[in-house]
N, C-alpha and C positions, 0 to 999 in steps of 0.2 A: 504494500500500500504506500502512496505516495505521499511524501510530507503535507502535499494541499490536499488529499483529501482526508487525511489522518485531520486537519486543522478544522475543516468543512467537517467531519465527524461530531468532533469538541463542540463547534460551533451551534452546532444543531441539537445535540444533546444538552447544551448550557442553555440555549433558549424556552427548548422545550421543559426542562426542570423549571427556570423562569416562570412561564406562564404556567405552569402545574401548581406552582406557589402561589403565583396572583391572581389564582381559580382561574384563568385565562378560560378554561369550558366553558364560562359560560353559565353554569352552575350558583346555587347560591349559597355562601358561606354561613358557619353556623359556628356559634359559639357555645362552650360546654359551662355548666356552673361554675367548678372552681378548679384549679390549677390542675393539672392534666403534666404526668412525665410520657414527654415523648422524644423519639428518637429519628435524625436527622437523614437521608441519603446523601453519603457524599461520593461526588466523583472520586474514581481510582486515580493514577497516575498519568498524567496526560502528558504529549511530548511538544514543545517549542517550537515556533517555526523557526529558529534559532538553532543550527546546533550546539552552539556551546552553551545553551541552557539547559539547567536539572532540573528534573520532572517534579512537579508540582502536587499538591492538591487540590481541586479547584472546592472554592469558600462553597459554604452551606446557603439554600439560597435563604434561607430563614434565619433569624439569629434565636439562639434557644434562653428559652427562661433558665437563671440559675435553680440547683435545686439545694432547698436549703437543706443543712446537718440536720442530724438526729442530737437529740437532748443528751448533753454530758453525761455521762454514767455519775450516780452518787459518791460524793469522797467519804471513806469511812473513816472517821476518826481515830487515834490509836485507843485500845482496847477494848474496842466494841466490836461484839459477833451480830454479825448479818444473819437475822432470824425470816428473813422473805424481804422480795423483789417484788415490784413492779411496775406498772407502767399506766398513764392517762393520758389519751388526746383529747383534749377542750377544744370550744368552741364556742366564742363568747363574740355578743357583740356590741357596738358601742355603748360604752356606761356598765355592762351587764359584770357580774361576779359571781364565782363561783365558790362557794364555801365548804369544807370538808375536812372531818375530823380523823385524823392517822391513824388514832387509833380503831375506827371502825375500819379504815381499809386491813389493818393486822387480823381483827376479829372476822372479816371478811375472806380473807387466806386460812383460816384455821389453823391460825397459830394461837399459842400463850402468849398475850401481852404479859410482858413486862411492868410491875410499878412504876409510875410516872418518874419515881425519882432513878430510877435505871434507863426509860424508857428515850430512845433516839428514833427520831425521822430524819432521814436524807437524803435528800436529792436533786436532780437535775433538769432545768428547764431548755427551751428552745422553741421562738415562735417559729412555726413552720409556715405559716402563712397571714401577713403577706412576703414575700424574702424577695431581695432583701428587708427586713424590717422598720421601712422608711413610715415616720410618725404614728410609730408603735407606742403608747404608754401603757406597759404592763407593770402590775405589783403585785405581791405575795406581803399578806400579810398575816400577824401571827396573832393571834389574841393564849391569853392565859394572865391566869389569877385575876382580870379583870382591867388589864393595860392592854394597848393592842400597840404593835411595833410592828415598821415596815422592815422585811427581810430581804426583797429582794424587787430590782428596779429595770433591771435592764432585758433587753432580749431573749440573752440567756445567759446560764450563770447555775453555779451548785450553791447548797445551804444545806446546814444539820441544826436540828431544834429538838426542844423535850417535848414534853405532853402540851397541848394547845389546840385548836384550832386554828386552822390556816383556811383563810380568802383569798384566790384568785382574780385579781379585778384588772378592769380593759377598762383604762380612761382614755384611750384613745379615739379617734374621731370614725373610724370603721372598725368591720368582724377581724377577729384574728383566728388562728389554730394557733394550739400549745402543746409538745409533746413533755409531758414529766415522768423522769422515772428515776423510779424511790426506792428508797430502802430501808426497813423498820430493825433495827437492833437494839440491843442491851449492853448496856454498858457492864462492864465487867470489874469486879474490885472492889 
């Protein structure tokens, strides 16, 4: 095959991906609810009409949404055993909170809590959506003994606390997703 039609190949194939992207059928485009991972076609390795040029990749004709991490695993404190794991996706939206006591999520695993004055919650958060998390205002807050104190402010981020209830709250101006995952232990000593 000869270089001009190797190029005239490229040509038509980069067009045709083009208008595949910009619906060019004709067709009419549809939008899904919420973030969708999806996966790009990219040209193989195309040849120059140049020969002293290296073969290329040619660009994706779409640019992909990032996708955001998963929630930090929980930091365990030194001398506490990990008595259960796990894990919550939230979905909260403007203004909305979500409140919830650790120690039911423990008595919900069927495990033995722990007395308060042993008893550890830890864990990890991360908004998942929107990402990146532009004018996100998330907070974790912790109530106990009758104070409530703000624990945690940003994106994401890990925390360990005793016995309390904890609020997940979106003051932010849209919905978010939140993945957290936790870890219920006893202090040991």
């Amino acid at each position: 095959m000869s270089i001009l039609s190797r190029c005239l190949l490229v040509l038509a194939l980069a067009v045709a991906a083009l208008l595949a992207a910009c619906n060019g059928g004709g067709g009419t485009a549809t939008s899904s609810p919420g973030p969708t991972d999806t996966a790009s076609p990219t040209a193989g390795p195309t040849e120059a009409a140049s020969p002293t040029a290296e073969p290329t990749d040619a660009p994706s004709a779409t640019a992909e949404p990032e996708e955001a991490p998963h929630a930090p695993a929980p930091t365990v404190p030194d001398g506490v055993e990990v008595l259960a794991l796990g894990e919550m996706n939230l979905t909260l939206g403007a203004g909305d909170a979500y409140p919830f006591d650790p120690i039911d999520l423990g008595v919900q695993q069927g495990i033995e809590v722990p007395p308060c004055a042993a008893f550890v919650f830890m864990f990890g958060w991360q908004v998942r959506h929107p990402y990146p998390p532009e004018n996100v205002n998330l907070k974790f807050r912790w109530t106990r003994m009758g104070s409530v104190e703000t624990i945690g402010e940003d994106p994401s981020g890990t925390q360990s606390v005793g016995c309390g209830g904890i609020e997940v709250v979106n003051d932010g101006p849209g919905p978010i997703s939140v993945e957290v995952r936790y870890g219920i232990g006893e202090m040991q000593g």
